[in-house]
Phi, psi and omega in degrees: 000137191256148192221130191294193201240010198234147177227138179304188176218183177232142191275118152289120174279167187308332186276355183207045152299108173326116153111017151248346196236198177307312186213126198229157183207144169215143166220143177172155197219161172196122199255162167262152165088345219233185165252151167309309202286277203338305176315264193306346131344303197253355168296299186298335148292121193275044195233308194283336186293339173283005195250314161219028159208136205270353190257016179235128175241155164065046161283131173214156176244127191242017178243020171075333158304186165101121076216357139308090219285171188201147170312118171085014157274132175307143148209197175210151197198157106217176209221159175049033189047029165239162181249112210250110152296101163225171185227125170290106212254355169196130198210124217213077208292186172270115166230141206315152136076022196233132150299142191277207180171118198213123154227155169230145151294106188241156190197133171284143165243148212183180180251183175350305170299307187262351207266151198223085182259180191181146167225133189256145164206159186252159179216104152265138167191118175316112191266148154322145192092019182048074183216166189217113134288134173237137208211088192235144189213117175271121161257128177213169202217142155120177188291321155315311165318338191282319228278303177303319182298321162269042180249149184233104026277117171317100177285003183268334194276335171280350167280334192249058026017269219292336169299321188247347137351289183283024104348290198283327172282299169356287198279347174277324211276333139344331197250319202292339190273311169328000000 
């Protein structure tokens, strides 16, 4: 079995270049057994993430989409005890030999002090070996960002450990139900 020697990446825009902006997070894991589709199953229904990761509430889609994320949906959530304004800016489902590739853009809104943008973004890819890498990394700007970055143990990176964790347990006990 020939296995590449390149794992994908996730496309930044110029403005949320990792190591430019406030705040940067990378988390990933890669698991046996499972799948990208099987993963993005349970990400892309907003219905299911209160089910296995505890920081996200109140999801509503204010663009009649929804409860699927989709290219160009609006929605709202919140996490960390801010009320997260996003628009999904890239979505990219799961296909052979393709990384999947699901991002949003989000925003806190505020004056100087409070205001929070951020683009979240996901990577699923089937690996040789029945193996799925999940891979998701946040870049952000404004003083809540400054603020979450230097904090120590850094709660963006122990929330989102516990997102694709609970992803990947999501999607074995899915297949277990099947």
């Amino acid at each position: 079995m020939t296995q590449s020697l390149t794992q994908s990446a996730i496309v930044w825009p110029q403005d949320y270049l990792p190591g430019t902006t406030d705040n940067f997070v990378s988390n990933e894991i890669i698991v046996a057994g499972l799948t990208a589709h099987e993963i993005w199953a349970q990400l892309n229904d907003t219905r299911l993430w209160p089910t296995y990761y505890s920081n996200a509430q109140d999801i509503r889609f204010h663009d009649g989409s929804g409860p699927l994320l989709s290219v160009s949906a609006r929605f709202r959530f919140t996490t960390f005890g801010f009320p997260v304004e996003a628009q999904v800016c890239e979505y990219v489902p799961p296909v052979e030999g393709q990384a999947a590739r699901i991002a949003w853009y989000g925003w806190v809104e505020g004056d100087a002090q409070s205001r929070l943008d951020a683009i979240h973004a996901w990577l699923f890819e089937d690996l040789p070996g029945s193996r799925v890498r999940i891979l998701t990394q946040e870049s952000q700007t404004g003083v809540p960002a400054r603020q979450l970055a230097s904090a120590v143990p850094n709660p963006m990176i122990n929330a989102h450990q516990e997102w694709i964790v609970g992803l990947a347990t999501a999607a074995r006990n899915a297949r277990a139900k099947e």
